[in-house]
N, C-alpha and C positions, 0 to 999 in steps of 0.2 A: 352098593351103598357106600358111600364116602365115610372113611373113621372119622371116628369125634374129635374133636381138637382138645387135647388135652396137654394141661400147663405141669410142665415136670420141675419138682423143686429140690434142686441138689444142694443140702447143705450139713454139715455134722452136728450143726445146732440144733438140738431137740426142738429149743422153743421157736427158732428163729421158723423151723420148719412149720410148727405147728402156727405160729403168728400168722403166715402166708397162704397159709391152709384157709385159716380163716378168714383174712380178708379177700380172696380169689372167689372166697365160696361165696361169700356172701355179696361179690360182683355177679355172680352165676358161673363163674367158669370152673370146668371141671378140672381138678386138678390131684396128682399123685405126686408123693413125698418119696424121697431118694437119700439115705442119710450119708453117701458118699458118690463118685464119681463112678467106681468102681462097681458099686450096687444098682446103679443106673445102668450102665454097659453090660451087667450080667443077667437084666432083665431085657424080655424080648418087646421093648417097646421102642424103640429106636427108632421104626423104619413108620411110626406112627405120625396121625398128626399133630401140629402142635407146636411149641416152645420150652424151651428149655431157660431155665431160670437160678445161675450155681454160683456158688462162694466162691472169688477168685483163688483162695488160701484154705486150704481144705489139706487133712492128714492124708497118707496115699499118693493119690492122685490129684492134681494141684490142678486151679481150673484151666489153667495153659496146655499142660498136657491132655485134660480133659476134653480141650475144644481138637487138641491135633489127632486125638485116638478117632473122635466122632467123624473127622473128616477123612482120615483113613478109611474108616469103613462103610464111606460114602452117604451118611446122614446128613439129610438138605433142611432137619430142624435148626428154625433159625435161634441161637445163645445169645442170651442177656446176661452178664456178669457181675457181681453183686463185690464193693469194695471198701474196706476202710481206708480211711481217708487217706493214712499214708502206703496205701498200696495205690494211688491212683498212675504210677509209671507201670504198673505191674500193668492195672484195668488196660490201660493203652496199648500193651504188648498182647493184649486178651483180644483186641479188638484186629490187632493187623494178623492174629490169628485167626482171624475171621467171627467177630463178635459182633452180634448187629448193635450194641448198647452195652453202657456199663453205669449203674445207679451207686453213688456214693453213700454212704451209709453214714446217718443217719438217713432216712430217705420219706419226701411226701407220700402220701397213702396214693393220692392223684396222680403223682405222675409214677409210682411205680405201675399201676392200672394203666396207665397210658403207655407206658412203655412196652407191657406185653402184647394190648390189644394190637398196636403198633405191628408187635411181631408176628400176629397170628395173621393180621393182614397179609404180610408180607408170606409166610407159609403157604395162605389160600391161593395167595396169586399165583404163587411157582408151581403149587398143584394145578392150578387151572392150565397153567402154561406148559407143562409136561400134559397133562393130560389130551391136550389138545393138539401139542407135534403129535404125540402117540397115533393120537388118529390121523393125522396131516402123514404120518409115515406106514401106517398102513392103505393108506389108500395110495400110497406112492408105489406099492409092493403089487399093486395091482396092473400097473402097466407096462405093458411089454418094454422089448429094446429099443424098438423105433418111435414109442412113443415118446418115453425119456427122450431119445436124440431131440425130438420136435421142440417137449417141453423144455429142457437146457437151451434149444435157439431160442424161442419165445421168450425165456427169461432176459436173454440177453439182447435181449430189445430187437432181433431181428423178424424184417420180415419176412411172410409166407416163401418170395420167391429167392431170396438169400438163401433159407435154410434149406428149401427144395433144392438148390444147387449145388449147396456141403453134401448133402446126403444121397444126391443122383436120381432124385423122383420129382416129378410133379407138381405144381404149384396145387391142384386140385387135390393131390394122393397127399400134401400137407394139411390141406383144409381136412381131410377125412380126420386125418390122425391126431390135429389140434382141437377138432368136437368130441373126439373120442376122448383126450384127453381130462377134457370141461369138463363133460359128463362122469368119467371116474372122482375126477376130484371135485366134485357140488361147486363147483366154481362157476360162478353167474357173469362173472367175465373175466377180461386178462387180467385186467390190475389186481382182482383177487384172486386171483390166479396167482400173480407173478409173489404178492402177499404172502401167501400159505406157503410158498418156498422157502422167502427168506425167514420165515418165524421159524418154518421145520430148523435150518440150517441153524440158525442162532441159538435154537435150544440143544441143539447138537456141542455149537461151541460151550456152552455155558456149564454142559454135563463134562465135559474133556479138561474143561480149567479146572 
């Protein structure tokens, strides 16, 4: 069963906490309070789903740092940054730290709601998207060596008797090892075939950046 998506609020204002408590709750989204950066990171929720939602100017741990500890230790919750007005060069350094949003303070009820649902979007997707190489790379794990070989020519746009010729076998002893391949990876043809590679590959680069 997939965790809940829950909206983390890091800020050392009592009220500002509790305000946001309140208007999340009563959007429906479940939401947990954090009265610093550091109280966040010492709770095991990290690796949960969700958003994160923190003061760029906080005692401690400051949200800048805050965003660069979370990506240190590999947390893909996507950060909305919360700012006063004249911190908005700060919010801006919060974002090329990798912030998905940064709401200036005083802020609409509306679009701070829209900014996080925003996020959580964005959260599900990357979960879907990992979830799915996951599977895309186990079912890769299931094919021998020469099937790899087959499936790497196939991707590369070659044909059966090209790749039978790289590898020294038969244009038939290809067809064998190209259904074999189909059939490991549920792939109903090439071009979803050749699909399911490049997504595996692409989530691979996206985990490495």
């Amino acid at each position: 069963m997939a965790p809940e998506a829950v909206v983390h609020v890091v800020d050392d204002d009592l009220a500002v906490r509790q305000s946001l408590s309140f208007l999340l709750a009563s959007d429906g989204l479940p939401v947990r309070l954090h009265e610093s950066a550091t109280a966040f990171l010492a709770s095991a929720v990290q690796a949960q789903a969700g958003c994160i939602v923190t003061d760029v100017r906080m005692p401690g741990l400051d949200g800048i740092a805050f965003l660069q500890e979370l990506r240190r230790r590999g947390s893909t919750l996507p950060v909305i940054v919360m700012t006063g007005h004249a911190d908005v060069p700060l919010a801006i350094s919060a974002m090329k730290a990798g912030a998905v949003d940064f709401l200036e303070k005083p802020f609409d009820d509306d679009l701070f709601l829209a900014a996080v649902r925003t996020a959580l979007d964005r959260n599900a997707e990357e979960a879907r998207r990992v979830a799915e190489a996951s599977a895309l790379n186990e079912r890769l794990s299931t094919l021998s060596e020469r099937e790899r070989q087959v499936l790497a020519g196939l991707v590369d746009g070659k044909a059966n008797k090209v790749i039978a010729f790289e590898l020294g076998i038969s244009p038939r002893t290809v067809e064998i090892y190209r259904a074999n391949v189909m059939a490991k990876m549920q792939a109903a043809s090439l071009s979803q075939l050749v699909r399911m590679v490049l997504v595996g590959e692409g989530a691979g680069e996206r985990r490495e950046a």
